[in-house]
Each structure stands twice: as structure tokens, then as C-alpha cells.
Jmol script that loads the backbone (N, CA, C; Angstrom):
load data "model"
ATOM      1  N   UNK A   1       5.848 -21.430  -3.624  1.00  0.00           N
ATOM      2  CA  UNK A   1       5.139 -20.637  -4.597  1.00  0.00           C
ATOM      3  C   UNK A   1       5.059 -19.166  -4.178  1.00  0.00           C
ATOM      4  N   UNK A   2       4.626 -18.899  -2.865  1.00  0.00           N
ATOM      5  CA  UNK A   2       4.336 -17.390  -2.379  1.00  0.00           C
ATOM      6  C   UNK A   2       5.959 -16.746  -2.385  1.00  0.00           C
ATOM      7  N   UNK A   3       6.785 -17.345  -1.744  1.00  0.00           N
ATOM      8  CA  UNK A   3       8.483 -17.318  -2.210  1.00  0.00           C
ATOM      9  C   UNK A   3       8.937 -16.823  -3.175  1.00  0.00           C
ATOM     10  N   UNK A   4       8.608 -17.514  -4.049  1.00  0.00           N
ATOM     11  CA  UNK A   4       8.827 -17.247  -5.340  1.00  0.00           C
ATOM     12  C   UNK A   4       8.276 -16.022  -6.456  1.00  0.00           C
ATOM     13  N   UNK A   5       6.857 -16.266  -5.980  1.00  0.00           N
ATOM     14  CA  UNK A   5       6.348 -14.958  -6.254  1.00  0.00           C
ATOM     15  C   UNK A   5       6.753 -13.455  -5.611  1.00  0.00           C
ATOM     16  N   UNK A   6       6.960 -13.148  -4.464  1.00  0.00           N
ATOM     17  CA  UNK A   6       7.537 -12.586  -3.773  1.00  0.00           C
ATOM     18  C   UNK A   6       9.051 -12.307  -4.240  1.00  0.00           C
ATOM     19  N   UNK A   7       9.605 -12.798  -4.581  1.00  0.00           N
ATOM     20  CA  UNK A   7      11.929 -12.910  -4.430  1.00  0.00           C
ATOM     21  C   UNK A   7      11.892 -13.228  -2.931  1.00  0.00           C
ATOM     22  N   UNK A   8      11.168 -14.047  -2.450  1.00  0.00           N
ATOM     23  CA  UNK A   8      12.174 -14.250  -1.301  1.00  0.00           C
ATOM     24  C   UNK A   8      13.429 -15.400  -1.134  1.00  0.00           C
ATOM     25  N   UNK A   9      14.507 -14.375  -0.847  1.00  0.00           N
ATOM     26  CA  UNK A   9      15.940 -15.459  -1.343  1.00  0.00           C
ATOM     27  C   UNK A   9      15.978 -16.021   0.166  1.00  0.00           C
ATOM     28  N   UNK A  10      15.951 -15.162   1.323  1.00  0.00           N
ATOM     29  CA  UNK A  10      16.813 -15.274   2.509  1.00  0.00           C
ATOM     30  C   UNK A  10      15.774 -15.628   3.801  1.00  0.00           C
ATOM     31  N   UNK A  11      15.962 -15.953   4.856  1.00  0.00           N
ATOM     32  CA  UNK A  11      15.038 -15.893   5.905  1.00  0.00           C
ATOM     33  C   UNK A  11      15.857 -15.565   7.175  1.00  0.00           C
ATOM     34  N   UNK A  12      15.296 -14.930   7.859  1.00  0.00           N
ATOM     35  CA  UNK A  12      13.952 -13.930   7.842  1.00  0.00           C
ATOM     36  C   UNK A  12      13.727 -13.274   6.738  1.00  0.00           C
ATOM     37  N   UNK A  13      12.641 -12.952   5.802  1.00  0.00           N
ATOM     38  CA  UNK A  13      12.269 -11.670   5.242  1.00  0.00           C
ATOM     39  C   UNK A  13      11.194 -11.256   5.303  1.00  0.00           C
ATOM     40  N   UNK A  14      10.895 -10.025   5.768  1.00  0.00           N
ATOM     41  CA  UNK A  14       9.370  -8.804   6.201  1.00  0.00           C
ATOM     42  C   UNK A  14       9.313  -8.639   4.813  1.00  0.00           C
ATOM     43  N   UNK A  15       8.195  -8.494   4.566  1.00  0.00           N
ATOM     44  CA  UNK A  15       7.646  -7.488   3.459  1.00  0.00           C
ATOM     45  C   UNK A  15       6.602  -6.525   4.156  1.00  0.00           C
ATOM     46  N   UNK A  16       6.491  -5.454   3.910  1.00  0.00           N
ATOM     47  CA  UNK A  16       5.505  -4.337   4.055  1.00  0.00           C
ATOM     48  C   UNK A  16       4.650  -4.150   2.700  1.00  0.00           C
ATOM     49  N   UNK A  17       3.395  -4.474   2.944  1.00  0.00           N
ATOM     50  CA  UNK A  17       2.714  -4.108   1.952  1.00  0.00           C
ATOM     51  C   UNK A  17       1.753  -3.273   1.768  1.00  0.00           C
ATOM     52  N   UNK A  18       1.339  -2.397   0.659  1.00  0.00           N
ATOM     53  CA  UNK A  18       0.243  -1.249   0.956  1.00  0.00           C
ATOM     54  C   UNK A  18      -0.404  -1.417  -0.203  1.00  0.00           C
ATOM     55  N   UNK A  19      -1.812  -1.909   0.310  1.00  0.00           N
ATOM     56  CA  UNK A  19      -2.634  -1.974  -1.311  1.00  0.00           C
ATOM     57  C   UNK A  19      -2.168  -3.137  -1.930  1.00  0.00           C
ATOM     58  N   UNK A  20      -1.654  -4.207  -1.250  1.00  0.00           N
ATOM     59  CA  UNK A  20      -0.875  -4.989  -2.172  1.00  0.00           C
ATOM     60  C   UNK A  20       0.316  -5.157  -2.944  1.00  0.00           C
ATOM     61  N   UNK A  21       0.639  -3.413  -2.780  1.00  0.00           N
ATOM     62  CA  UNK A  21       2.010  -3.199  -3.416  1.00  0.00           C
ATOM     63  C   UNK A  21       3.277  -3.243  -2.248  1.00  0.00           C
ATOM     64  N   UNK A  22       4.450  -3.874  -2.516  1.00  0.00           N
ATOM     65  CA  UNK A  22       5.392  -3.950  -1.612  1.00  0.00           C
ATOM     66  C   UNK A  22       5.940  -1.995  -1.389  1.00  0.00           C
ATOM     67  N   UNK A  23       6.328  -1.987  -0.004  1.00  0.00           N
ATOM     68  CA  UNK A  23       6.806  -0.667   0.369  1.00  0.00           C
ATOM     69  C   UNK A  23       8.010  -0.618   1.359  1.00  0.00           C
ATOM     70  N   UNK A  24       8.612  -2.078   1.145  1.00  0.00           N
ATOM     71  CA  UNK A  24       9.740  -2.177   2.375  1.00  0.00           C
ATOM     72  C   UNK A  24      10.092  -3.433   2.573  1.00  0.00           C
ATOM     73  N   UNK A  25      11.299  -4.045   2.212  1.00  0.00           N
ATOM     74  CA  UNK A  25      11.521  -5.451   2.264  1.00  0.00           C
ATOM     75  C   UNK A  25      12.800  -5.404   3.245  1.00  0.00           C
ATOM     76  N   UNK A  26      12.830  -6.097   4.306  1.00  0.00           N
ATOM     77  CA  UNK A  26      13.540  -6.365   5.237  1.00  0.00           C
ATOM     78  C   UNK A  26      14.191  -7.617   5.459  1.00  0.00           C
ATOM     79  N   UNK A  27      15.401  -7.961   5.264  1.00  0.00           N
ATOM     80  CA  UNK A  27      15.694  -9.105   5.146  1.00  0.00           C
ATOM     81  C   UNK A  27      17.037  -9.413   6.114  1.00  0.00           C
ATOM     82  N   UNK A  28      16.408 -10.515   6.875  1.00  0.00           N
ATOM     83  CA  UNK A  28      17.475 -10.813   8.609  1.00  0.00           C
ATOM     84  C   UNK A  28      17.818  -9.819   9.016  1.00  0.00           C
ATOM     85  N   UNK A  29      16.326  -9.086   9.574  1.00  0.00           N
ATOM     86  CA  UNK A  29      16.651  -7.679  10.185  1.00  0.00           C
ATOM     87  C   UNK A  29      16.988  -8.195  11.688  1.00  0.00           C
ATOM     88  N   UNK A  30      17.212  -7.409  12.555  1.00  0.00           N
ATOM     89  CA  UNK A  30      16.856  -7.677  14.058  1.00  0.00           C
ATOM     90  C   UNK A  30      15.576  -7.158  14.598  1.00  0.00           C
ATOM     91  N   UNK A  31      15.317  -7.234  15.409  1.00  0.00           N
ATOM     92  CA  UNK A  31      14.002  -7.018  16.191  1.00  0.00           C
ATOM     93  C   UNK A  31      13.941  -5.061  15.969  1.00  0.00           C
ATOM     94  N   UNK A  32      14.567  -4.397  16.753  1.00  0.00           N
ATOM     95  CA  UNK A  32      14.469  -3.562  16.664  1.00  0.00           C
ATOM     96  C   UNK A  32      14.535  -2.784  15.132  1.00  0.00           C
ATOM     97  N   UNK A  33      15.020  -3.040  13.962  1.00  0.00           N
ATOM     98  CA  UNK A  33      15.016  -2.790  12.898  1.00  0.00           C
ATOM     99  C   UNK A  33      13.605  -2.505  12.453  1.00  0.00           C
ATOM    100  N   UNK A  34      12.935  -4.138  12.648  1.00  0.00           N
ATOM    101  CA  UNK A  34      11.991  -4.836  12.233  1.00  0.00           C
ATOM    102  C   UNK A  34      10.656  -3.679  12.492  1.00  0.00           C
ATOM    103  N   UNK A  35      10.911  -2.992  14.166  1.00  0.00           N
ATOM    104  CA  UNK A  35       9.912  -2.333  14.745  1.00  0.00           C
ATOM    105  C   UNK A  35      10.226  -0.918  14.091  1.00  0.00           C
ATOM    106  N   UNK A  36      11.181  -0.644  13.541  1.00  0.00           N
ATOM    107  CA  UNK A  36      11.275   0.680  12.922  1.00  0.00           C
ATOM    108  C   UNK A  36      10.975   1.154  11.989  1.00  0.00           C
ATOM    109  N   UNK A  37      10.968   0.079  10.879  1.00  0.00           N
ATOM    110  CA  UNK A  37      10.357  -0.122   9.545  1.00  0.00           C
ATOM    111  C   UNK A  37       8.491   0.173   9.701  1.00  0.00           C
ATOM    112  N   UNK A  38       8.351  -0.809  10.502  1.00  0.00           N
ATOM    113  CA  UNK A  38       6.788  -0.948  10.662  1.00  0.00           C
ATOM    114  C   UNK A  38       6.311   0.553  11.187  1.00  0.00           C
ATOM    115  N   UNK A  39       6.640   0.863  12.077  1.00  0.00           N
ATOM    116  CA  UNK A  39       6.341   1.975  12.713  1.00  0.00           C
ATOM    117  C   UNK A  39       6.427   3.601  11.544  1.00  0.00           C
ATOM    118  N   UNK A  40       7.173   3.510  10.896  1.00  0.00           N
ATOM    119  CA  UNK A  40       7.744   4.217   9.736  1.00  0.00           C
ATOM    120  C   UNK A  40       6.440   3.930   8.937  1.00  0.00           C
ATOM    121  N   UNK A  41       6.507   3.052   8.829  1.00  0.00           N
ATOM    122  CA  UNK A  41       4.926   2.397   7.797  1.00  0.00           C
ATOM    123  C   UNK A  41       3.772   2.756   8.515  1.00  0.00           C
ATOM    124  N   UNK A  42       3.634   2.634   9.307  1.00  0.00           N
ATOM    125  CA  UNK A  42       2.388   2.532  10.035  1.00  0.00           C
ATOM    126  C   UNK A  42       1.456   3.711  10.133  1.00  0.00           C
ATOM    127  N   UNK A  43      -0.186   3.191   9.514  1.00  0.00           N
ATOM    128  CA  UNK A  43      -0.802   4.889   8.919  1.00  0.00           C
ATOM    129  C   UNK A  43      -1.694   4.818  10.408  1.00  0.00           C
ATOM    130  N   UNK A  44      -1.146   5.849  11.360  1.00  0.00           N
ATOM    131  CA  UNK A  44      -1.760   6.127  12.793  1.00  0.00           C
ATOM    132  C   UNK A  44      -3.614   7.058  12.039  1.00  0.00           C
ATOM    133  N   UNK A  45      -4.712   6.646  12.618  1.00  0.00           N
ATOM    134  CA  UNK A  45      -5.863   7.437  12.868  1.00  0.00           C
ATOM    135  C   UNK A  45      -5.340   8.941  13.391  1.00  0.00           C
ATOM    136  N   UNK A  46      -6.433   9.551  12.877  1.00  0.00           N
ATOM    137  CA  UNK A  46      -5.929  11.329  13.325  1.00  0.00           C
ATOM    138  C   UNK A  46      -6.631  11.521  14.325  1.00  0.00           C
ATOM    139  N   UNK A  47      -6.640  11.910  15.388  1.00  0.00           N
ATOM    140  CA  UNK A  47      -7.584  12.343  16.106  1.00  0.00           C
ATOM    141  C   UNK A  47      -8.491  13.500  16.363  1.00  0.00           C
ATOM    142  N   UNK A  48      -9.662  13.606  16.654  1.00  0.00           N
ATOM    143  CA  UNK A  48     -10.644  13.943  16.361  1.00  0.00           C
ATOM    144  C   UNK A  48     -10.825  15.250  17.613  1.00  0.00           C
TER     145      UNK A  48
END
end "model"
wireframe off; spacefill off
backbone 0.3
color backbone group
């Protein structure tokens, strides 16, 4: 069901989500891919 709702055809597949909304679908990435995407995504705190 979540599959389906989603499109997920293949496995592995990442989804990145923001707010619920998808922002990056990764599919039989490798590891390092995987960490580049996220990191790309990733909302760092500002410091103070």
C-alpha cells in the first residue's frame, strides 16, 4: 500500500521528504550517493 502510494517500482528506493512533500527520490543508489542527497537536503541550525 505505502509502495504504491509512493511509485515505488525498484528497491532500494530513498525518498526525501519535506513537509510531506517528496524532494528527491533515489533509486539503487550506492552508499555514497545516498549520503549526498541527504546532506544536500539537510536543513543544518544556524549558529548563534
Amino acid at each position: 500500500e505505502v509502495a504504491e502510494e509512493w511509485r515505488i517500482e525498484a528497491m532500494p528506493t530513498f525518498l526525501l521528504l519535506k513537509e510531506g512533500k517528496e524532494v528527491e527520490r533515489i533509486v539503487g543508489a550506492k552508499k555514497d550517493d545516498v549520503h549526498k542527497k541527504i546532506t544536500e537536503h539537510l536543513a543544518l541550525p544556524v549558529s548563534a
